[in-house]
C-alpha positions in Angstrom: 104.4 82.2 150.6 102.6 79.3 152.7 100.0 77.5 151.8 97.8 77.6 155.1 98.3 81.2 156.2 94.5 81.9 157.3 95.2 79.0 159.8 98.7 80.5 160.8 97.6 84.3 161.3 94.4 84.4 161.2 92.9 81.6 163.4 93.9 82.5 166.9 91.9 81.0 170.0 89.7 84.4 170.1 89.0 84.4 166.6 87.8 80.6 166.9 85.4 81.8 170.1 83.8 84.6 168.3 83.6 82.0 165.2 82.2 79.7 167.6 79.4 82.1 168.4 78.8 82.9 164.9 77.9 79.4 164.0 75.9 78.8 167.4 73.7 81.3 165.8 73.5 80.6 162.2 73.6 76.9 163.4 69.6 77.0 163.5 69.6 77.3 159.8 72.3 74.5 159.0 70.9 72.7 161.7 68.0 71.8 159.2 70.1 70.2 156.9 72.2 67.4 159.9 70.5 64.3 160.0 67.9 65.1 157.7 68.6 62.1 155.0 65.1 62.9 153.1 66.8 66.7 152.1 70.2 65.8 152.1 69.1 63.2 149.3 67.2 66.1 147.4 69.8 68.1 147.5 72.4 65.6 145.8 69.9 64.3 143.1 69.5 68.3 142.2 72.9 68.9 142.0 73.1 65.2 139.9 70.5 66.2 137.6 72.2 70.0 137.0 75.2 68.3 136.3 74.2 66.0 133.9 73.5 69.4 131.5 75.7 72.1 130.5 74.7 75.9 129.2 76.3 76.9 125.9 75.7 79.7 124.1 72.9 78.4 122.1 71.6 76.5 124.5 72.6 73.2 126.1 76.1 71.4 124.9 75.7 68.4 122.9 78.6 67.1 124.6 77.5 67.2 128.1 75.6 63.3 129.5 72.5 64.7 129.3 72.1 65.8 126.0 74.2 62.7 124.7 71.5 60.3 126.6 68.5 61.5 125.0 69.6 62.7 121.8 69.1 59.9 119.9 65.3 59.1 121.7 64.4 56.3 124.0 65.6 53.2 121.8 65.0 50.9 125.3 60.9 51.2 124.6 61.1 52.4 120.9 63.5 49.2 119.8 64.5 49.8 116.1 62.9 47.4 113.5 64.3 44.2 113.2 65.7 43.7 116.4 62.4 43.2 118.4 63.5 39.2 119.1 66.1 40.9 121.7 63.9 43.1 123.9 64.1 40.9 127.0 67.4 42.0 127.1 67.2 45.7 125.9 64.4 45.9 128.8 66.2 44.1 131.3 68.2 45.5 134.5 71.3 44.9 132.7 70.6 46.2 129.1 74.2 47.9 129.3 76.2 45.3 130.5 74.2 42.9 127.5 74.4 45.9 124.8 78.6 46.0 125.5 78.8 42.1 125.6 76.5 41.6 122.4 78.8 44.3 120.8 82.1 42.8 121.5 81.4 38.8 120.9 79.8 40.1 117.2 83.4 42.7 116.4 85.7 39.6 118.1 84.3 36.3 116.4 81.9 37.4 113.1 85.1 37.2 111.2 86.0 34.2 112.7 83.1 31.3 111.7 79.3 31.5 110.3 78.5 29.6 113.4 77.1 31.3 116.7 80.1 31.7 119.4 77.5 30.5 122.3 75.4 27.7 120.1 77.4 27.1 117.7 74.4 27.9 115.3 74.4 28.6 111.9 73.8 32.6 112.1 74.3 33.1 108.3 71.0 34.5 107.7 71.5 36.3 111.2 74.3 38.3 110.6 72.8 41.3 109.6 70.7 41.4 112.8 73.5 40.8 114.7 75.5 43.7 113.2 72.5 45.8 113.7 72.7 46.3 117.1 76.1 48.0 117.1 75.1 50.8 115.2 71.7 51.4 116.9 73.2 51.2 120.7 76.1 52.7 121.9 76.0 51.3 126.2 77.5 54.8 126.9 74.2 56.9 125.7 72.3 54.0 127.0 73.8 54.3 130.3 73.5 58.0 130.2 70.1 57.6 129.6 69.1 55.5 132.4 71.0 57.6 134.6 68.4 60.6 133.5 66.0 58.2 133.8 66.3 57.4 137.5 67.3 60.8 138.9 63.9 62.2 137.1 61.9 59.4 139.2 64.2 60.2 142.3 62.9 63.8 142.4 59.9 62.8 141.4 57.2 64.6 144.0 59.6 67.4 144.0 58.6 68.5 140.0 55.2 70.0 139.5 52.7 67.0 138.2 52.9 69.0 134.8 56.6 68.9 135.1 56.9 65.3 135.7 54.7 64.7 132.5 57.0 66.6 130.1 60.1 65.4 131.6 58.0 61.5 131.1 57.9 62.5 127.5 61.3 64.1 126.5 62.6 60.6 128.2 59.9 58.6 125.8 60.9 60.3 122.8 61.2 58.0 120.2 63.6 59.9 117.5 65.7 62.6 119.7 65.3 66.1 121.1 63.2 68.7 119.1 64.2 72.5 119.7 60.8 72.8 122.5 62.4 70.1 124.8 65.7 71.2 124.5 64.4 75.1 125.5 62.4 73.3 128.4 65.4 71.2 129.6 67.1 74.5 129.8 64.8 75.9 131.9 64.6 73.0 134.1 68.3 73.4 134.5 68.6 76.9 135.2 65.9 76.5 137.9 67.1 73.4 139.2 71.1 75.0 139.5 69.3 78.1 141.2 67.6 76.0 144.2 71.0 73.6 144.4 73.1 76.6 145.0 70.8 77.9 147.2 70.2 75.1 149.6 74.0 74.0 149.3 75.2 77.6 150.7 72.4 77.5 153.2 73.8 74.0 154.1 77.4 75.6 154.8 76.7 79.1 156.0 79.2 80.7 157.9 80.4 84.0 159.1 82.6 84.6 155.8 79.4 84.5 153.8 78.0 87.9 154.9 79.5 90.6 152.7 81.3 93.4 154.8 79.5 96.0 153.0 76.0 94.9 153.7 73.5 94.5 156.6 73.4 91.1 158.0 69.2 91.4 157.9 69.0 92.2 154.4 71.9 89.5 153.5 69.6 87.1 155.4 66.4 87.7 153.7 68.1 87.4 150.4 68.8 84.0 151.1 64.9 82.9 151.5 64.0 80.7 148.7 60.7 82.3 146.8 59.0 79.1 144.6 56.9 81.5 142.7 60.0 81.6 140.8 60.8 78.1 140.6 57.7 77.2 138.8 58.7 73.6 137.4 59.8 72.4 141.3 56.8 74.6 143.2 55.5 71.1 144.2 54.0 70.4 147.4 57.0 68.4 148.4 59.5 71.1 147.5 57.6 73.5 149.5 57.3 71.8 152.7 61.3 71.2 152.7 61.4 74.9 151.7 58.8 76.6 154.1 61.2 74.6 156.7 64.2 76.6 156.0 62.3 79.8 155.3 61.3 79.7 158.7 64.6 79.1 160.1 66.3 82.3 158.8 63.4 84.4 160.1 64.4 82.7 163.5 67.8 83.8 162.9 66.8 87.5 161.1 65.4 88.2 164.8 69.1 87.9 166.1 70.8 89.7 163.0 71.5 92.4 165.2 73.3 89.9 167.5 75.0 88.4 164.7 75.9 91.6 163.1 77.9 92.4 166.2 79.7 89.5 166.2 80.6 89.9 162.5 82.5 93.3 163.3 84.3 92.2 166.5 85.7 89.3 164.6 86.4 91.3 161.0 88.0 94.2 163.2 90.1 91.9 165.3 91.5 90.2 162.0 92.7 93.4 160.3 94.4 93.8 163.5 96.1 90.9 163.0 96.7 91.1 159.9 98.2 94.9 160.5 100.0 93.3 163.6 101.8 90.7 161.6 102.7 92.7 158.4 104.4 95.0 160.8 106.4 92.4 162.6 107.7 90.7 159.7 108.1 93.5 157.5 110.1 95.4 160.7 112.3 91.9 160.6 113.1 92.3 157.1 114.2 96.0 157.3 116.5 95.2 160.2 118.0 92.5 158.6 118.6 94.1 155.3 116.5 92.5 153.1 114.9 94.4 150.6 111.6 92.7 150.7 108.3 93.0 152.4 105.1 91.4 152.6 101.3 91.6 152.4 98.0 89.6 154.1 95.7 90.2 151.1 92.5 88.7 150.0 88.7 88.7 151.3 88.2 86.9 154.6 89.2 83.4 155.1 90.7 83.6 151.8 93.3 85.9 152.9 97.1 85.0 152.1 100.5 86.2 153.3 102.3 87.6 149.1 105.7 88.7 149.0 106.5 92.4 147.3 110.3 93.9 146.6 110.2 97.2 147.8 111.5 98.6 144.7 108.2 96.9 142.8 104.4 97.1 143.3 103.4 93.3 142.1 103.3 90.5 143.7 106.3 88.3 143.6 105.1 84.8 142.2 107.1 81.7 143.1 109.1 83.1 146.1 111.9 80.2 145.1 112.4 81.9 142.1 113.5 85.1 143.3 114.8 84.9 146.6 118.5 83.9 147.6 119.2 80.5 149.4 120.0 82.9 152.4 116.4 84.8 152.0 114.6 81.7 151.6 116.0 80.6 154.9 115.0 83.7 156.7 111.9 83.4 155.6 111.5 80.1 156.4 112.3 80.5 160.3 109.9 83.2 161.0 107.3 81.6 159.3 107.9 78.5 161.0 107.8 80.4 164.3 104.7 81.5 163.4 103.4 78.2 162.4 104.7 77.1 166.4 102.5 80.1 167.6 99.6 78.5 165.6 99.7 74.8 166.6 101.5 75.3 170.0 103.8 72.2 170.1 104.8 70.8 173.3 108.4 71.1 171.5 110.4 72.9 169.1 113.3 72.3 167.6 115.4 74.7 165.6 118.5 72.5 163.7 121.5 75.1 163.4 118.9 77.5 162.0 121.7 80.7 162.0 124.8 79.3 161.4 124.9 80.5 157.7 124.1 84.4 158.3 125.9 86.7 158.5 126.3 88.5 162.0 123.9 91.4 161.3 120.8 88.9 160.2 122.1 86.5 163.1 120.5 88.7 165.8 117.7 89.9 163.8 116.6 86.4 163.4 117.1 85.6 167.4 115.4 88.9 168.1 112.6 88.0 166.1 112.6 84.9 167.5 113.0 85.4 171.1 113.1 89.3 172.0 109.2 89.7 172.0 106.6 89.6 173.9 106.0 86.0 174.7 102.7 85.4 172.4 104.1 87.1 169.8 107.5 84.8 169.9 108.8 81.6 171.0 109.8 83.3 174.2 108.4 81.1 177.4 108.3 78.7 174.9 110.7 75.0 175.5 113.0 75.5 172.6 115.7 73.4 171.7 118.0 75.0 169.5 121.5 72.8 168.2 123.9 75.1 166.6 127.9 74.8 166.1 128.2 78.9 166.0 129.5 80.0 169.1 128.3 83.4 168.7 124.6 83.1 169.8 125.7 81.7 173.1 128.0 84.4 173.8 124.9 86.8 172.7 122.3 85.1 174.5 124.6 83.8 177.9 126.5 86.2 178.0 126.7 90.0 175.9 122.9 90.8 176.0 121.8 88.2 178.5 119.2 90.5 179.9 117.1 91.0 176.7 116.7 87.3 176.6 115.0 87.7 180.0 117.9 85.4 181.3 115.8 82.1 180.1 118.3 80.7 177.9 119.8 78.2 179.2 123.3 76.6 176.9 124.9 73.3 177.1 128.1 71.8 175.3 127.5 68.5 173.6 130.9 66.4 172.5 130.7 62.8 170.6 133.5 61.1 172.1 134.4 57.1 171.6 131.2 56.4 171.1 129.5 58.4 174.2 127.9 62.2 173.9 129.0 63.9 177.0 126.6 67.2 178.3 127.8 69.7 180.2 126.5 73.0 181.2 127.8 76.3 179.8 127.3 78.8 182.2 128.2 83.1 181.6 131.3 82.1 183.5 132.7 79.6 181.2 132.4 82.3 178.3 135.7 84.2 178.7 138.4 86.6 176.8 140.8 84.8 175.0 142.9 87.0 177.8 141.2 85.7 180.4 141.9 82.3 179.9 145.3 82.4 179.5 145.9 84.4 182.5 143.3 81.8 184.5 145.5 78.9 183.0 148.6 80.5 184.4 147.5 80.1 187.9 147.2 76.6 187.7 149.4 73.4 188.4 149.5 72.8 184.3 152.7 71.7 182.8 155.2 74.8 182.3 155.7 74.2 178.5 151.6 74.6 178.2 151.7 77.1 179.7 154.5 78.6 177.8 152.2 78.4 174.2 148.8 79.9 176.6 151.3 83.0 177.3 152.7 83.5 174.3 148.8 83.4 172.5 148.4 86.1 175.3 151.1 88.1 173.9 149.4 87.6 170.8 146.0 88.9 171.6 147.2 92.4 172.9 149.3 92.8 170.0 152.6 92.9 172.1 155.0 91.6 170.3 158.3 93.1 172.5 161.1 90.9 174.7 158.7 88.1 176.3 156.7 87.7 173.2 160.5 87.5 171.3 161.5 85.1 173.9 158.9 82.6 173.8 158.6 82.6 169.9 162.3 81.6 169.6 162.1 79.3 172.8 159.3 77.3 170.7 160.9 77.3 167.5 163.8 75.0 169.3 166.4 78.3 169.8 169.1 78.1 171.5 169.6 82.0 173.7 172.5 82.2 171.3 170.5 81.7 168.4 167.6 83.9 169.3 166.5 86.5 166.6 164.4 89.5 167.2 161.7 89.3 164.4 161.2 93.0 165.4 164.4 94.4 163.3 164.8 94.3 159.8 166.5 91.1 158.4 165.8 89.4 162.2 169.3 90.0 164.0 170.3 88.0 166.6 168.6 89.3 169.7 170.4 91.5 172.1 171.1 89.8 174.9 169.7 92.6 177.3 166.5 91.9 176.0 166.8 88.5 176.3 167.3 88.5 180.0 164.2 91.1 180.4 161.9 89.0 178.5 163.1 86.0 180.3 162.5 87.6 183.5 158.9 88.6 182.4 158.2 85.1 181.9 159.5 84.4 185.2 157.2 86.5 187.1 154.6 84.4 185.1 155.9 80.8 185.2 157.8 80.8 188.8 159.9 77.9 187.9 160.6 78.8 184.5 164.1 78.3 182.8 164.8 79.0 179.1 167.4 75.9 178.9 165.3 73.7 181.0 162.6 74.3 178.5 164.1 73.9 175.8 166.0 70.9 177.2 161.8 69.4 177.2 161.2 70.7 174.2 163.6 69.3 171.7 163.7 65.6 174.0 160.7 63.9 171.7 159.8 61.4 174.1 159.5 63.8 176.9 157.6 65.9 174.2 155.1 62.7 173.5 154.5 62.3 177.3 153.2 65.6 177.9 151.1 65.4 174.8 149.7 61.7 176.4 148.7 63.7 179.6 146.8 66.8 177.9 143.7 67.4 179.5 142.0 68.3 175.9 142.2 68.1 172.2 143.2 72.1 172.2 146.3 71.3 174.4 147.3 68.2 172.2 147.4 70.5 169.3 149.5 73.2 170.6 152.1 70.2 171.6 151.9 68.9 168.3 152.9 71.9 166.3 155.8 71.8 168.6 157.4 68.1 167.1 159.6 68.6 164.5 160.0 66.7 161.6 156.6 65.3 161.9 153.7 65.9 158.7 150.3 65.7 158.3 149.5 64.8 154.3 145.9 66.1 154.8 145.8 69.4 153.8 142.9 70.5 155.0 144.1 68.7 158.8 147.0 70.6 158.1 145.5 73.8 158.2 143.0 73.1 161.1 146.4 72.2 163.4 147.6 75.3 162.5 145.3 77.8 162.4 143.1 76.3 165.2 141.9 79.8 167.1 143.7 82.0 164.7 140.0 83.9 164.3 139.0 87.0 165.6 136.1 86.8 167.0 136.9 83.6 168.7 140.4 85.2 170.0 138.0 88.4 171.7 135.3 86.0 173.3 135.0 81.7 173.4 134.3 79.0 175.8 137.2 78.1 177.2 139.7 75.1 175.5 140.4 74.1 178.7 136.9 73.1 180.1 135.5 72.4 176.7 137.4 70.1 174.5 136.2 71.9 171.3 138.8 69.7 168.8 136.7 67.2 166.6 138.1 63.9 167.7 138.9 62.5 163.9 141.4 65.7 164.3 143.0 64.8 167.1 142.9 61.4 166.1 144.8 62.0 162.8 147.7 63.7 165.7 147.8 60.6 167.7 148.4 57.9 164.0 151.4 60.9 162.9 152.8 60.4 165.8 152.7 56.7 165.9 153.9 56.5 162.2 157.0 59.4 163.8 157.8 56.7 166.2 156.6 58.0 168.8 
């Protein structure tokens, strides 16, 4: 599921000291190999050599550089009949590049004149010369050949003296490869391979190398090199570099007790980890309904995080494939927390990363997140988290401040003309849609504002009796003659008793209240337009322009945001207040202001 998970999981700051100690010790065999050009060069013309053959079957493949290089003999000493007169060029340092050049003026201009393309001589009587050394050279073998050649003479001291001579004469032959050389090649690759290996583990040895189910002593003597069976390399030269690292892992076989110890604390502390994080994310996905669940598998520093569904056994291959846009998602923040955990950023920030769950995997992502102990989270870490939903401020602030350890910390950001203005959102500021419309009442606001904050309140606790009655028909422009009671069947004209109690109701809210005064304000338009000027916020402007009449917004979708702004639930039982944060988009409140103009108003 990530491509790095050893780094993530895995490689904590304790694993890396115990790691740390592991190499100090095995360092003394490594050691050998820093800095010392003379075996780091043996070591790469072994592996060149090696390379240049391939095992088949039967043998060695035709096919591999090798095999194509001598199989058609050593045509740079044994030059074909009749083409002796170019040897100072077959023999030269740049045979190949002369070969390809010869090749390619004689296929170009032959056809072309009888004269020579350099001399301008007649070659006539030359041509079958010419021709001739296209088919007995290809540069490609030659070049293959030399490359042999010189990787032979590199090693040189490190091949037996009766090694060196064979190897002399399979690169001398003068027709090709006879069954005897090829079977001797063979061995020389096999044996050569078998040191290569050797030596380029011994180069890189680390912890990982020593199997779990063996004894570090044994696993160390098991890398000694024995030339005895290495008979076409047990050269003096090859056993003074070899003696050298022989006695470097009996330095370290004295500490393989040490070293043993060192490879259980750190094997034992990764299964821990590896136990530790399978149970955290796996708990995460049960709680957040997802029917999924994962695995650390694979050997050591091989090990990778796989994805199961719990109703299957296999692996799930090509996690895009299977999971959901939502799932993907999920997956993606917790791994990226864990990634933060990992490479400990001065920094992180989290881009609306909840917005689009729903409520249940809201707070099991935020739990996951921040509800931990602090190394196991991005608690205590400096988190910057931007978000449009509402609802994990009112979680975090405000509902379960205290299992956030109180260290969140929320502000309200609004583009405005150009400017982003802060401010701080404290558990205060989060309030009942109740609350705010009694707080609003006590204040010096305009009387029709806070006629539409009382009759929201009405709203909210579902009372829709005389007040509510009474302020519904006051804003929809009704006269107290006119007033219907939306309570009765057909809407009646409202009895006049119950229009004085609701009026009176209002009155103990609104001291200065008067049903014809208000509506007096409410149908005058330009004393309508004045109050909307003077609105401390893009919520109040809204509520003032439901109340002009005659005046449309062509925008649907505006439409449907001026009328339904706050008509959902959740945001009705708990919000920041309208009042204190202005929480309409400007472009809305800006399409308000151009109706109006276009009303003239």
């Amino acid at each position: 599921m990530i491509s790095n998970s050893f780094d993530i999981f895995i490689r904590t700051d304790a694993y890396n000291a115990v790691e740390g100690d592991i190499s100090t010790i095995v360092s003394e065999i490594n050691g050998l190999f820093g800095g010392n050009e003379e075996l780091e060069a043996f070591i790469a013309n072994l592996k060149e050599l090696g390379d240049a053959f391939t095992l088949s079957k039967t043998g060695l493949s035709q096919k591999s550089a090798g095999m194509k290089g001598l199989s058609q003999g050593n045509k740079l000493q044994h030059i074909p009949e009749g083409l002796e007169a170019y040897r100072p060029f077959i023999n030269s340092s740049s045979n190949i590049a002369w070969i390809d050049w010869q090749i390619k003026g004689s296929q170009q201009f032959s056809e072309l004149s009888d004269c020579c393309p350099y001399c301008s001589s007649d070659t006539t009587d030359k041509k079958e010369q010419i021709t001739k050394v296209a088919e007995e050279y290809d540069k490609n073998v030659i070049k293959n050949l030399v490359k042999i050649i010189d990787i032979i003479d590199k090693l040189g001291n490190y091949f037996t003296e009766a090694s060196r001579q064979k190897l002399k004469e399979i690169t001398l032959l003068p027709n090709g490869l006879e069954l005897e050389h090829i079977d001797y090649l063979k061995q020389i690759k096999t044996q050569i391979d078998r040191l290569s290996d050797r030596l380029t583990k011994l180069k890189a040895l680390k912890g990982f190398d020593f199997k779990r189910d063996k004894l570090v002593r044994d696993q160390l003597n098991a890398y000694k090199i024995d030339l005895a069976f290495l008979t076409e390399l047990n050269s003096d030269a090859t056993k003074q570099e070899i003696d050298s690292i022989n006695s470097s892992i009996d330095e370290v076989v004295v500490k393989a007790g040490q070293l043993q110890g060192k490879l259980n604390q750190q094997r034992s502390a990764m299964q821990k980890l590896v136990e530790k994080y399978q149970t955290e994310i796996n708990s995460f996905l049960s709680y957040a309904g997802y029917k999924y669940k994962v695995q650390i598998s694979g050997e050591d520093d091989q090990s990778q995080l796989k994805l199961q569904h719990i109703d299957h056994d296999d692996f799930v291959s090509g996690g895009d494939q299977h999971l959901s846009f939502g799932e993907r998602n999920a997956f993606a923040i917790v791994l990226f927390m864990y990634e933060c955990l990992s490479k400990k950023p001065d920094l992180i920030i989290l881009d609306d990363p909840i917005s689009s769950f729903d409520k249940n995997k809201k707070y099991a992502i935020l739990e996951m997140l921040f509800r931990r102990k602090s190394s196991n989270c991005l608690k205590g870490k400096t988190v910057l988290m931007l978000t449009h939903d509402v609802e994990p401020i009112i979680d975090t602030v405000k509902a379960v401040q205290k299992q956030f350890d109180s260290q969140v910390f929320a502000s309200y950001l609004r583009f405005d003309t150009g400017l982003i203005v802060e401010m701080s959102i404290d558990k205060s500021d989060i309030k009942t849609f109740s609350q705010i419309c009694t707080d609003y009442l006590a204040t010096d606001a305009h009387s029709i504002l806070k006629l539409i904050y009382l009759r929201r309140h009405f709203e909210i606790v579902d009372d829709l009796g005389d007040t509510y009655q009474v302020l519904s028909n006051l804003l929809h422009l009704r006269s107290q003659k006119e007033a219907i009671d939306t309570r009765e069947e057909g809407h009646p004209v409202m009895d006049s008793s119950k229009l004085e109690e609701g009026i009176v109701q209002i009155t103990s809210s609104i001291a200065d209240f008067s049903y014809d005064g208000s509506l007096e304000r409410l149908k005058d338009k330009r004393s309508l337009k004045d109050i909307y000027d003077n609105c401390s916020s893009g919520y109040e402007k809204l509520q003032i322009f439901r109340l002009f009449d005659g005046v449309e917004v062509d925008n649907s979708v505006l439409q449907k945001f001026i009328n339904e702004t706050y008509h959902i639930e959740n945001e009705y039982i708990c919000q920041l207040d309208p009042t204190k944060f202005d929480l309409i988009p400007e472009y809305v409140v800006k399409a308000c202001d151009d109706c109006l103009m276009e009303a003239g108003f």
